[in-house]
Each structure stands twice: as structure tokens, then as C-alpha cells.
DOPA-978921 format. One line per field, with one value per residue (C-alpha): x, y, z; residue number from 1; residue in one letter. Coordinates in pm, 1 decimal. Example, Ala and Ser with C-alpha at 12.3 -4.5 7.8 and 13.67 -1.06 7.14 Angstrom:
2
east (1230.0,1367.0)
north (-450.0,-106.0)
up (780.0,714.0)
n (1,2)
res (A,S)
***
This chain:
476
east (5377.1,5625.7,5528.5,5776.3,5525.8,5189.0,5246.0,5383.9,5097.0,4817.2,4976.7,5146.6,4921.8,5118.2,5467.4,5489.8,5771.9,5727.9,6102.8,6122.9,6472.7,6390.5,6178.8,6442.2,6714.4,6477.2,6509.8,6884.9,6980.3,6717.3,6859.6,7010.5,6719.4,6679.8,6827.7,6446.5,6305.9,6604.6,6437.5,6091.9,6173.9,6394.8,6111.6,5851.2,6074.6,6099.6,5762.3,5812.3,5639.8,5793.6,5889.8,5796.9,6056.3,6092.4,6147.2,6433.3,6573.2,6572.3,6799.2,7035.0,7025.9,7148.3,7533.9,7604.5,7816.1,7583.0,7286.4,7442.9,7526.8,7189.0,7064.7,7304.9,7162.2,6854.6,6890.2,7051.4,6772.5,6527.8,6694.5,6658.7,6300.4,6188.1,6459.2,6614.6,7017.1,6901.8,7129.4,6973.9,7260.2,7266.1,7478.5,7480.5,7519.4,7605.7,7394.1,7543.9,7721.7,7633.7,7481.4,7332.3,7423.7,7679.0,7679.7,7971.2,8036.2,8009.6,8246.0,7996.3,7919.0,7952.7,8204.5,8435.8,8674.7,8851.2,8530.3,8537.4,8142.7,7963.8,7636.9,7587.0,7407.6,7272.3,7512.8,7721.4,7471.1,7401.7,7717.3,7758.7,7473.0,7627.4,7905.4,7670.9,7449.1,7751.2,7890.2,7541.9,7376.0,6973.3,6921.7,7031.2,7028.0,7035.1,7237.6,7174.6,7287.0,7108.0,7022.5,6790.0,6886.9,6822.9,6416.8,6178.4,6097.7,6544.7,6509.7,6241.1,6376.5,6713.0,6482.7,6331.5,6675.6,6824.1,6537.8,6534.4,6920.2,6922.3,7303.2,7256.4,7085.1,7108.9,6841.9,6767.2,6432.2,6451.0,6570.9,6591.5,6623.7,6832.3,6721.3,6603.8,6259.1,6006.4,5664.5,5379.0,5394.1,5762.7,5699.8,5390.3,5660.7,5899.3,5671.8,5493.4,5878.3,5867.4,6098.6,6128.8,6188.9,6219.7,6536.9,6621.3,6807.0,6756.7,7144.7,7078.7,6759.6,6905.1,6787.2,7122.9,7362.1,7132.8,7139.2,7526.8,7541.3,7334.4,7394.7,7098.5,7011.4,7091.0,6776.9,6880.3,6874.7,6478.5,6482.0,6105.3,6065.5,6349.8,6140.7,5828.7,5955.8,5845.5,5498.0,5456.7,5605.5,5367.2,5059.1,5182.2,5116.0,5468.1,5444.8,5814.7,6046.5,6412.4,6484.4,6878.7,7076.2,7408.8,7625.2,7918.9,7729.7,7574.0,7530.2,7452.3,7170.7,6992.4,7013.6,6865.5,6571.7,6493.0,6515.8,6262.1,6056.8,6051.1,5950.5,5662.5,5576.5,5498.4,5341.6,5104.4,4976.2,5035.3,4954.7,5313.5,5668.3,5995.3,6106.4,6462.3,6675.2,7051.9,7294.2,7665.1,7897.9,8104.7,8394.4,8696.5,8596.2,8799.0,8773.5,8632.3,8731.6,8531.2,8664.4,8617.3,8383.7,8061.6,8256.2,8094.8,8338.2,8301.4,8150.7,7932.4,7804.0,7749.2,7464.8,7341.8,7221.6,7123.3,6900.7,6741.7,6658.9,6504.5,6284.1,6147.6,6174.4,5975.1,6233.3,6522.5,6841.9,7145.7,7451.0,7710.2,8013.4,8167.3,8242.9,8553.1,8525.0,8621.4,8313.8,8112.7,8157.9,8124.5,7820.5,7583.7,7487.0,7334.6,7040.6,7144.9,6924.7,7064.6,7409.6,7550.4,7865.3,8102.3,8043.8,8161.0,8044.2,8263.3,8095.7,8155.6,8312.4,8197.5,8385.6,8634.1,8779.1,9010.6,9117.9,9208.2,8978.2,8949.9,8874.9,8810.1,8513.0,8341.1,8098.5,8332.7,8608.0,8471.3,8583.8,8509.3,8592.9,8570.0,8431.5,8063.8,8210.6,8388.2,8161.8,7917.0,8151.8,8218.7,7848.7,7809.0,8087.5,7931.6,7571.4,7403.1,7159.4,7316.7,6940.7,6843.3,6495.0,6217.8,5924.3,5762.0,5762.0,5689.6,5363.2,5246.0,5343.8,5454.5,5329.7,5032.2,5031.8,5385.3,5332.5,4985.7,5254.8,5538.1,5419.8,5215.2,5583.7,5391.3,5687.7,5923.9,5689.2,5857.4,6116.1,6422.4,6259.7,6296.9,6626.6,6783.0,6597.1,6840.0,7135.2,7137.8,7080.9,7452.7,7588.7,7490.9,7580.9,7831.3,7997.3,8366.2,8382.7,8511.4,8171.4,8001.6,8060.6,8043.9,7682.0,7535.2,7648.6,7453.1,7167.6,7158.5,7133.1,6868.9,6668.2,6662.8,6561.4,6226.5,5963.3,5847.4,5517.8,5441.4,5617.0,5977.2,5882.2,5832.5,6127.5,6322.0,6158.7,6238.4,6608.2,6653.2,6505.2,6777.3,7051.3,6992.9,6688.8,6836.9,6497.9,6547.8,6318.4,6130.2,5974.9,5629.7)
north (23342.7,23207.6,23162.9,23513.0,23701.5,23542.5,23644.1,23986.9,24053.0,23930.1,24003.4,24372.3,24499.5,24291.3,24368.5,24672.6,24870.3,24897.2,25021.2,25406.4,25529.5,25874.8,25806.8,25552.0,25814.1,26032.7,25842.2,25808.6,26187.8,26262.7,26404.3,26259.1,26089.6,26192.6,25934.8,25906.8,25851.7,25569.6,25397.5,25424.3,25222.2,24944.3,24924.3,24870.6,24577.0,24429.0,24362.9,24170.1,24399.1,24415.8,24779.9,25011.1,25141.8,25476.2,25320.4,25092.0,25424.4,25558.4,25256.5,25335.3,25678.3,25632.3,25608.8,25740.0,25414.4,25407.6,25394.7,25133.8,24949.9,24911.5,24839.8,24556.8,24459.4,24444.7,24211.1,23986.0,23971.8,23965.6,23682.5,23483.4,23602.0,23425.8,23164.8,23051.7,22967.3,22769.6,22768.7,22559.8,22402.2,22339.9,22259.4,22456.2,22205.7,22348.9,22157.4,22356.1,22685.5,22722.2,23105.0,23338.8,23685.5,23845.9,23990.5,24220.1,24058.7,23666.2,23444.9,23233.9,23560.8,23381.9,23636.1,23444.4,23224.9,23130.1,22965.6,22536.7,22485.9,22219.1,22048.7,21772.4,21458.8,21235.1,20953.5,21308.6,21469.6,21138.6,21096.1,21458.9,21420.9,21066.0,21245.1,21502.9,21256.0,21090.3,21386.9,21428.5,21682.1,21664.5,22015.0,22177.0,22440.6,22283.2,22589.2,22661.5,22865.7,23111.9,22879.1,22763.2,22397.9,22437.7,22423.9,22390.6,22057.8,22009.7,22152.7,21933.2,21600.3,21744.0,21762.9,21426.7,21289.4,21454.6,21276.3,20958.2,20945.1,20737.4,20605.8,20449.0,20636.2,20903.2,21133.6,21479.7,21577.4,21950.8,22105.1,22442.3,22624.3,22901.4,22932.0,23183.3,23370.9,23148.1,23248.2,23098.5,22759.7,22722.0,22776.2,22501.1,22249.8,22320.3,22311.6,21953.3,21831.5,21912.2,22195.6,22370.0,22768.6,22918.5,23177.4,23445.3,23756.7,24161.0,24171.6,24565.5,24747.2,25032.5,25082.6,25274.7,25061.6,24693.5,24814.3,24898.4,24550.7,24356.4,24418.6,24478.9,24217.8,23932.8,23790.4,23914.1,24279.1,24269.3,24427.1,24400.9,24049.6,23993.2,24214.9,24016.9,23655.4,23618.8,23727.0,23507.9,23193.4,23300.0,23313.0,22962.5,22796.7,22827.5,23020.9,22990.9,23235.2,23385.7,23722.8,23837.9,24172.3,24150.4,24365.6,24585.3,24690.1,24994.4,25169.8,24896.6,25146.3,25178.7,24747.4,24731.9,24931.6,24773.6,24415.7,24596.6,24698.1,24422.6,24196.7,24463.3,24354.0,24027.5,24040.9,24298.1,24152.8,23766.2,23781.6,23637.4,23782.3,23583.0,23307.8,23381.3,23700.7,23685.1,23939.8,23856.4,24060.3,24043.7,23809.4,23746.0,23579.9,23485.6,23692.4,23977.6,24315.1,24523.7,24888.9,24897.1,25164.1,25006.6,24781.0,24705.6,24713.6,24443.5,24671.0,24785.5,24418.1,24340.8,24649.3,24517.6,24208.9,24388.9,24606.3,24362.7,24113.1,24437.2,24519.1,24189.5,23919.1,23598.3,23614.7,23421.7,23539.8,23357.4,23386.3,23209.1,23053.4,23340.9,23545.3,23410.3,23192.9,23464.3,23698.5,23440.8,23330.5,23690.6,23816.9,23474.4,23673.1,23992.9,23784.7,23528.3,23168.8,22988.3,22926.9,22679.3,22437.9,22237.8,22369.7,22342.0,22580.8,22403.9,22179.4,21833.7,21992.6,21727.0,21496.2,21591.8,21909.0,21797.1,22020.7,22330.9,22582.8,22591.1,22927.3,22813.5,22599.8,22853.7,23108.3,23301.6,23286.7,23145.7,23241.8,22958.5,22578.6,22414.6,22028.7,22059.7,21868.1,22114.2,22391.2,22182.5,22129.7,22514.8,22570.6,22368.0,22549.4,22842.3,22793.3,22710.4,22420.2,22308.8,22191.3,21988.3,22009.0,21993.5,21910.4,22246.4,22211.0,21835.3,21894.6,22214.4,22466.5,22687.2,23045.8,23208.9,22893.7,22966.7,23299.6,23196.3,22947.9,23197.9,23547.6,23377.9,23243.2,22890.0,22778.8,22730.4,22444.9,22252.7,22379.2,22308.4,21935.7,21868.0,22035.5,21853.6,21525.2,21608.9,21740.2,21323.3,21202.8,21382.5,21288.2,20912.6,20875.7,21099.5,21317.3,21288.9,21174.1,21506.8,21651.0,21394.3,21445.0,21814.4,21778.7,21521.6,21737.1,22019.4,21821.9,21716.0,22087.7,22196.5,21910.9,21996.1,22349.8,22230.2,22247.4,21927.9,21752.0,21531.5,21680.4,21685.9,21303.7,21262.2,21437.3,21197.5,20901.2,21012.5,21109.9,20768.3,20564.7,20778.9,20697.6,20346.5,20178.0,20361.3,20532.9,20812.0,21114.5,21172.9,21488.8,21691.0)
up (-3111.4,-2812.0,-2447.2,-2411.4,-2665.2,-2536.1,-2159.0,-2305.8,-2495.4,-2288.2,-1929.6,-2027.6,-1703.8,-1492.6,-1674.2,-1491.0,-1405.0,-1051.6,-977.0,-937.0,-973.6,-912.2,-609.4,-444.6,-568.9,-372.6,-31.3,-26.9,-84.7,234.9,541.8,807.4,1035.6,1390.6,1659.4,1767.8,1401.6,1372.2,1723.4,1601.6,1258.6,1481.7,1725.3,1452.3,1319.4,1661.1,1663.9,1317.9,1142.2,745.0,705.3,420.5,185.4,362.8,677.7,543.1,340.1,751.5,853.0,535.6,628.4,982.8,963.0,1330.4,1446.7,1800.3,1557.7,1336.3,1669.6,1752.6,1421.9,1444.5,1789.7,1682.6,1384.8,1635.1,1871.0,1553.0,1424.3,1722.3,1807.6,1440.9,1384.8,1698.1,1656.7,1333.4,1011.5,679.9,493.5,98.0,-181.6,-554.7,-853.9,-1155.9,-1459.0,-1759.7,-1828.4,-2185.7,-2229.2,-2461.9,-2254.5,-2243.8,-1876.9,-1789.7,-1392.7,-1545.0,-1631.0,-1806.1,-2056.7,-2421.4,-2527.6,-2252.6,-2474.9,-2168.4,-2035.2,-2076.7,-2215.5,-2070.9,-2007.7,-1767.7,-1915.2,-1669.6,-1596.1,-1473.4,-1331.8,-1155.7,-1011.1,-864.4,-684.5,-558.0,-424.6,-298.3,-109.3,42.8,208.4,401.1,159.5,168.5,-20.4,-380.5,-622.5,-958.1,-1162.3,-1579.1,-1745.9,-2005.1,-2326.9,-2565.5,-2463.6,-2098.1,-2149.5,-1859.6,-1991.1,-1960.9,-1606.9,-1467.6,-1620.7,-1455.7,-1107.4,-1153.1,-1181.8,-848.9,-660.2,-780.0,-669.7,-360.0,-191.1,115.9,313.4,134.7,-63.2,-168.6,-31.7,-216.0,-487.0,-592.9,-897.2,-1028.8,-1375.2,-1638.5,-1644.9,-1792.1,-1899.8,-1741.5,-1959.4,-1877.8,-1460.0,-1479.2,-1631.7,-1368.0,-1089.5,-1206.6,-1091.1,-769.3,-725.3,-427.6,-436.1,-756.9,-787.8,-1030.9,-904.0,-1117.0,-1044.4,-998.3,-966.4,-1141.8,-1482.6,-1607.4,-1494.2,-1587.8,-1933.3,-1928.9,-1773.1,-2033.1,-2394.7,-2604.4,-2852.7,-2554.1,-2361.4,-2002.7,-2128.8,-2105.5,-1754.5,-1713.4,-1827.7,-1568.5,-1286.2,-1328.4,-1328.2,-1005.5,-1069.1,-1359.7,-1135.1,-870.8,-1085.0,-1236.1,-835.6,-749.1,-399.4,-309.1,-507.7,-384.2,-470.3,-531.6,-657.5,-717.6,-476.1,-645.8,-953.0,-822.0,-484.2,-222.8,-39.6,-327.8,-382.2,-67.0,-152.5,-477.5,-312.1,-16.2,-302.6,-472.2,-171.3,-64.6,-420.8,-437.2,-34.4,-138.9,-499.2,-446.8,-50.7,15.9,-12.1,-140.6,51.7,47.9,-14.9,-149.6,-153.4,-271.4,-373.6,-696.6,-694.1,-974.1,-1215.3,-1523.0,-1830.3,-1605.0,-1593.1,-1388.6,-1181.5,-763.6,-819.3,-603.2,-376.2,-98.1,214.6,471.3,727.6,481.2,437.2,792.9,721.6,453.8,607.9,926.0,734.8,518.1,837.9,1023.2,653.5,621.2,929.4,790.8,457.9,460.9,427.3,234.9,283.3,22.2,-6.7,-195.8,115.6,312.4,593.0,839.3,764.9,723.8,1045.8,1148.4,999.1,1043.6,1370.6,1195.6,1080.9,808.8,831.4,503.2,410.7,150.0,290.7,105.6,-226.4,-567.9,-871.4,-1145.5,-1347.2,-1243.7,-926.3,-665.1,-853.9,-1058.0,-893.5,-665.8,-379.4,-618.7,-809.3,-1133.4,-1283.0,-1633.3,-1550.6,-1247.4,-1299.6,-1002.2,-763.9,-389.3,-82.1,141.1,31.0,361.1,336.3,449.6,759.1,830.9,787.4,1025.4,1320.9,1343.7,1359.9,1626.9,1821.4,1778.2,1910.6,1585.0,1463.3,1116.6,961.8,668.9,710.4,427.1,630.5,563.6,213.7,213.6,448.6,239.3,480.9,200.4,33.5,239.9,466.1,565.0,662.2,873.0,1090.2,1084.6,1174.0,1472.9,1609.7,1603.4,1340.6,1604.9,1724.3,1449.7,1309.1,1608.9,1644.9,1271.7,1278.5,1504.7,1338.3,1061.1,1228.7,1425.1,1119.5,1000.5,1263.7,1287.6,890.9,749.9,1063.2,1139.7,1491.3,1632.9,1446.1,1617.8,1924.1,1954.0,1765.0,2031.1,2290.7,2144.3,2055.8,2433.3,2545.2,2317.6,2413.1,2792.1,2681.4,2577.0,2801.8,2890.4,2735.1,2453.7,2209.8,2395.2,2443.0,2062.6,1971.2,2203.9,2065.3,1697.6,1804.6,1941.4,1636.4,1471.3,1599.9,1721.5,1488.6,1160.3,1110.3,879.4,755.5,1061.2,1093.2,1212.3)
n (1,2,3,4,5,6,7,8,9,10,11,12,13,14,15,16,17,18,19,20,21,22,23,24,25,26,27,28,29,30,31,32,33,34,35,36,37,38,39,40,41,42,43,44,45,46,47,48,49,50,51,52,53,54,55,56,57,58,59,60,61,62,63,64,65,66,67,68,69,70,71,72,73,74,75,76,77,78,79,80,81,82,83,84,85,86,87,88,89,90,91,92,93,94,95,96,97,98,99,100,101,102,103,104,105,106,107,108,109,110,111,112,113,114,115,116,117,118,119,120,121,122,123,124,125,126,127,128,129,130,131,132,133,134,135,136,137,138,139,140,141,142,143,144,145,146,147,148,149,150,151,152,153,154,155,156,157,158,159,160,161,162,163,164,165,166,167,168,169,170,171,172,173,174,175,176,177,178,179,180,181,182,183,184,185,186,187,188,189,190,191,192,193,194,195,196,197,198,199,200,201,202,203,204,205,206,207,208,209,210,211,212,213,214,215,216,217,218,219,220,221,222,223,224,225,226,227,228,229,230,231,232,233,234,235,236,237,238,239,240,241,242,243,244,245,246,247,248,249,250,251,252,253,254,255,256,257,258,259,260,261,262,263,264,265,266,267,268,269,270,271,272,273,274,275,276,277,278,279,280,281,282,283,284,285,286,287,288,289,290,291,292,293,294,295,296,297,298,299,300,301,302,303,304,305,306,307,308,309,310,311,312,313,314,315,316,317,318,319,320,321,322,323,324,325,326,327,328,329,330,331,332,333,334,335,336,337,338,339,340,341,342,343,344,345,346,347,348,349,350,351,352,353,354,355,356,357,358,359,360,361,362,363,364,365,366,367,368,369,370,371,372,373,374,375,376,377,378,379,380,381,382,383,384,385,386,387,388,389,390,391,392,393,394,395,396,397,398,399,400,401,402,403,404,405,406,407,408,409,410,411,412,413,414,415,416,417,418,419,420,421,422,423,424,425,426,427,428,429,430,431,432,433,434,435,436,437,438,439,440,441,442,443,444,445,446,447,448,449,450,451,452,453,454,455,456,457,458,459,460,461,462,463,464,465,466,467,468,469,470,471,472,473,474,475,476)
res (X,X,X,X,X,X,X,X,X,X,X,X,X,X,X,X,X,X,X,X,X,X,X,X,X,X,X,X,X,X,X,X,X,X,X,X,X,X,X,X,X,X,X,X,X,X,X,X,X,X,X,X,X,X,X,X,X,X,X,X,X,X,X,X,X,X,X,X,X,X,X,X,X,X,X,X,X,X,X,X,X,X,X,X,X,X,X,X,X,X,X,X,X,X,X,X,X,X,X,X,X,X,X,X,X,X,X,X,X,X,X,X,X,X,X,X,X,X,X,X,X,X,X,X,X,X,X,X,X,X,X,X,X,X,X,X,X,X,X,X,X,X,X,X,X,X,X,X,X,X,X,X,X,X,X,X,X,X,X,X,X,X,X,X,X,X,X,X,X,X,X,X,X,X,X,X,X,X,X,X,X,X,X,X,X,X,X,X,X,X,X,X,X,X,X,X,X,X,X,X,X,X,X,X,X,X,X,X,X,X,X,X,X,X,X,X,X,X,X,X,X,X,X,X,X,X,X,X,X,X,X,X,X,X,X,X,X,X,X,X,X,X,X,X,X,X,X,X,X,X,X,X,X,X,X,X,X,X,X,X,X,X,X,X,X,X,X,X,X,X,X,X,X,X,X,X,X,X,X,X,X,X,X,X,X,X,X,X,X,X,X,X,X,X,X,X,X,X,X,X,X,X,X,X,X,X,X,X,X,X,X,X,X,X,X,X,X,X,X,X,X,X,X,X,X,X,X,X,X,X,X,X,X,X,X,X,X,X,X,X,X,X,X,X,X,X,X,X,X,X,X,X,X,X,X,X,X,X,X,X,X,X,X,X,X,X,X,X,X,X,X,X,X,X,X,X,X,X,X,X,X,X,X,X,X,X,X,X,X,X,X,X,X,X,X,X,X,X,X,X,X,X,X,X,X,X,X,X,X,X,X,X,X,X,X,X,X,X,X,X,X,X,X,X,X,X,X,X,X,X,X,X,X,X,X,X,X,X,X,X,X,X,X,X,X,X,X,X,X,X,X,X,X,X,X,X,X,X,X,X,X,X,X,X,X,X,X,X,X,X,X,X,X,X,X,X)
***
């Protein structure tokens, strides 16, 4: 008997089907909520308290554009109230593309014969995160496809690799994984490397259209073993895990209520919700035919992310490189805290790629190619903290630990020190000098925000053994 079969057979209490079409069906064909009802549901979220499904189903509900207005306002304020003008910064690095499913929306589906197969080895894999490290990078989600070959024991040799890769000054301090569901065996193994949050997304919540999605007979068509990863990786010690759907599938309200659900989920049986949320939308992607019938509009998006900030404030939100520069820019207000910069999805793409995509070797079409330099100087005009921080995880402020630091507000204690720990580091290593420049200058006005005391004199002292001692990886 597999590890699949075992945690089947012994665990089937826990592989539960805790999605309710119906009932979320249900909440979106309600009536129109009352102006007041609408307040009440942004007020409760102002005081950071995660909302229920109903309530979200109230924000959905309220299309009136004043409403939607201040549903927008509030994220804003929300955002800053829990994350300050922070933005985390990562990189994706695709490992292999070689897949068993055969997933409508994917350009890696193994009916693709357009699709160049690859796996890294490690002399590659090696190299791209060389390249990565040189450009500044200090986070990553190591990408695998779907197969037999891509074991846990594959994916933690694959994480042992990306840490051991030093240039310069240069290091990754975290990486992520976005890999198949695992049974409890397989999450152990992964863990034992040192990974940082575990991410799998449902792709859609709804049961119809999955299975219309995922052919039967393939290994991703098991919605419930799918819907319960996260349980399993939970109950294996790992207490960071990103949820994800797939926008353009199905109806984007009822997306937003299965993610809701999903995250009520985990908080209520594990005692601590996902770390991270993402919600792209479908892109081109070669050998992918697919109708317009779910699009999500941009304006449409800019709700999405306003309503999932308001439904659950301590979970980050990411925001990826497939949107266009322009709305990313755009939206980063309504309540996003983790965006990726500088980022190639082809495999080998940090080094061999060039300037120009190339379809046959991506997963999808992005929308925003912009050199991570790039990416960081226009945060910095903008008001934001670009952050490379880890010291959470590296201290064991994860899981229920986490949330005892976060809900309290003490998390901001440490979080804009470290961040802008990372963002001189950047600058004194890898930063153009117009970057440079522009980043000191913010890092000098967030400084004289802090209240004075010992800790605004230790983040001066660590600043200044930064940028002129060469100290590196300082953090509380």
C-alpha cells in the first residue's frame, strides 16, 4: 500500500469534503445587502477580525460603486494598520515541467506536444540560482511539475542545493515550495529540508467545473486529496501553507468564498490559517484553448483582493508577475504584501532566456518582465519598503506563534527594522545607483519615523554595519 492509500485509508475522517457548492451557490444568489449590513461587515474587519463566509458573501454582494469605494478604502487602511507600506519580494524557479495531468488552463498538460520537457540537474539548477543570487534575490519558489520523478526526497535534495549556493554575498535564506500533494511521509521529507511555506492551489473550488478541468484517470483529478493537502502538511509539522484558486475558471465570487472557506478551515482545526493567499488569473499559454467565459475584468480584480484582505487580515496576499506592470502598480494599494520581481518561469530562464519569452518552455504568458531592479526602484517611488526578510521564519515566529505576534500588532516591532536591514543590504550590493539613491533616501525617512529608544538606536547601528563594515544578515 502507497503513502496516497495509507493516509486515505487511515485518515478518510480528515479527507472531508468541506466545500459546499450548494450552500456557497446559496450565498451568491442572496439579495442585495443593505448599505448598513455592508458597514457592519467592513467595520468588523477593521478591527482585524477574520470574517465568516457570510460576511465575505455580504462584501461580494455589495456592487453599489459607493459601497465598493469603501470596501476599497478600507482594505487600504487595513493593509496599513497590519503591514505598514511593506512589500516582500521573491523570485519563482522553475525545477522541471515534466507532468502526468492533463489540466485544460496549462501549458505544461502532457498532451502539450508543443511543450520543450525538461528537468533541471544540479550543475543547472546551480547556476540559476547564481544568477538569481547576483541580481539581489534572498527568497524562492522552487516550481515541479506533476511526476513520479519529482519525489519529496527529489524536492528536498533540490532545497538543500538552493541553500548551500553562496556568490559573494549572496544567499537564499528561504525557499518555498510549489509542489504536488504529498501524504504525510512525503511532507516530513520536505520539511527535514528546511522549506519555508508549503503551496498547492484547488485551481477552482467548484466541483463541476474541477472535474471538467482535470481528466479522470490523471492524479490532479482527485479533488479531495487536492482539498486536504494542507491538512496533511499541517499535521506533518509544517505550519506555513499558501492557499491559491485559479481566477477565470469559474465565477470569481464564488473563488473567493471557497479560498474564505478554506482558510476558516485550517484556523479553526489546525489553530492557524494559510500564510499566504494567491489569486491570478488565467494567462495564454501555448497549446491552450480556453473561451472568455469567467474572465475576470480588471475592476473586478481590484475587488477581489479588497475582499480577500478585509476576510482575512494576518494572511498574506500575492500578487504575481502575470498581471501587467500597470495594474500591478495599481492594485498593490488594495491590500497585497507579497509580490515576485524580476522573474522568469522558463526553465533555465535566469540564464538562458535572454530578453524575449519563450512560450514553448513557460507554464504561461507573464505580464510583467521588469529586472527586479527595476521593479525595486518603482517601489520605492511609490512609498513602499521592498523587504527580503526571513527573520520570522529563521527565529520560529511561524504557525500559532505567528499569529500570537501578529494579531497583537507587536509584529510591526520587527518587521520595518528587518526590512529595511534588507532593503540596505540591496542597495549597498546589487542596486543601480539611481535605485540607490532613491532607497537611502527612503530608508532615511522611515528611520526618523520611529520613535526614539533603544531599538531606533539598534536599527541605526545595524544599518551602518551594513553599509560601511559589510555586515550582512542582521536581523531581530
Amino acid at each position: 500500500m502507497n503513502g496516497r492509500e495509507r493516509d486515505a485509508q487511515c485518515l478518510d475522517e480528515k479527507m472531508t469534503d468541506f466545500i459546499n457548492d450548494r450552500r456557497i451557490a446559496g450565498l451568491l444568489e442572496m439579495a442585495r445587502p443593505a448599505a448598513t449590513r455592508v458597514r457592519e461587515v467592513i467595520a468588523k474587519s477593521l478591527e482585524k477580525q477574520p470574517l465568516q463566509v457570510e460576511e465575505t458573501a455580504v462584501l461580494l454582494k455589495a456592487e453599489a460603486p459607493e459601497l465598493v469605494e469603501e470596501i476599497f478604502a478600507a482594505a487600504r487602511r487595513l493593509k496599513r494598520d497590519v503591514y505598514g507600506n511593506r512589500i516582500v519580494l521573491f523570485a519563482p524557479l522553475y525545477v522541471g515541467n515534466e507532468c502526468v495531468n492533463d489540466c485544460a488552463y496549462c501549458g505544461f498538460k502532457r498532451s502539450n506536444r508543443e511543450a520543450l520537457r525538461r528537468t533541471l540537474d544540479d550543475a543547472e539548477l546551480r547556476r540559476q540560482v547564481e544568477a538569481l543570487e547576483k541580481r539581489g534575490h534572498k527568497r524562492l519558489i522552487l516550481v515541479f511539475g506533476e511526476h513520479p520523478r519529482y519525489t519529496p526526497e527529489f524536492i528536498a535534495r533540490s532545497v538543500r542545493l538552493c541553500y548551500a549556493v553562496k556568490v559573494g554575498r549572496g544567499e537564499i535564506r528561504r525557499v518555498n515550495i510549489n509542489a504536488a500533494p504529498m501524504d504525510h511521509d512525503g511532507f516530513r521529507t520536505i520539511k527535514e529540508a528546511g522549506i519555508g511555506t508549503y503551496q498547492v492551489f484547488q485551481e477552482t473550488y467548484h466541483h463541476e467545473i474541477y472535474a471538467r478541468m482535470h481528466p479522470r484517470l490523471t492524479p490532479k483529478s482527485d479533488y479531495l486529496w487536492r482539498l486536504n493537502a494542507m491538512g496533511r502538511a499541517q499535521e506533518a509539522g509544517i505550519d506555513d501553507v499558501g492557499l491559491g484558486a485559479l481566477f477565470g475558471l469559474y465565477d470569481w465570487r464564488f473563488e473567493v468564498l471557497g479560498l474564505v472557506t478554506h482558510a476558516r478551515r485550517l484556523q479553526e482545526r489546525y489553530g492557524v490559517g494559510p500564510h499566504t493567499i494567491s489569486f491570478p488569473r488565467l494567462r495564454p499559454a501555448l497549446g491552450v484553448r480556453l473561451n472568455n467565459e469567467w474572465a475576470v475584468s480588471d475592476y473586478d480584480f481590484k475587488r477581489v483582493i479588497a475582499i480577500l484582505r478585509l476576510s482575512v487580515p494576518y494572511t498574506g496576499l500575492i500578487l504575481t508577475a502575470r498581471e501587467e506592470a500597470r495594474l500591478r502598480r495599481e492594485v498593490m494599494e488594495f491590500g497585497v504584501s507579497q509580490i515576485d520581481a524580476g522573474s522568469r518561469i522558463e526553465l533555465g530562464g535566469y540564464t538562458e532566456a535572454g530578453d524575449a519569452q519563450q512560450m514553448e518552455r513557460e507554464q504561461f504568458e507573464l505580464g510583467d518582465i521588469r529586472s527586479l531592479d527595476a521593479v525595486m526602484r518603482e517601489l520605492i517611488a511609490d512609498g513602499y519598503i521592498p523587504s527580503f526578510c526571513t527573520a520570522c521564519y529563521r527565529v520560529g515566529r511561524t504557525g500559532k506563534l505567528f499569529m500570537e505576534y501578529a494579531i497583537p500588532g507587536f509584529i510591526q516591532r520587527y518587521c520595518t527594522p528587518n526590512a529595511l536591514s534588507t532593503l540596505m543590504e540591496y542597495l549597498s550590493d546589487y542596486a543601480s545607483p539611481e535605485t540607490r539613491a532613491a532607497g537611502e533616501n527612503l530608508i532615511a525617512k522611515e528611520v526618523a519615523k520611529l520613535p526614539a529608544g533603544d531599538r531606533k538606536d539598534q536599527l541605526q547601528d545595524r544599518l551602518n554595519q551594513i553599509k560601511h563594515a559589510g555586515a550582512r544578515d542582521l536581523y531581530e
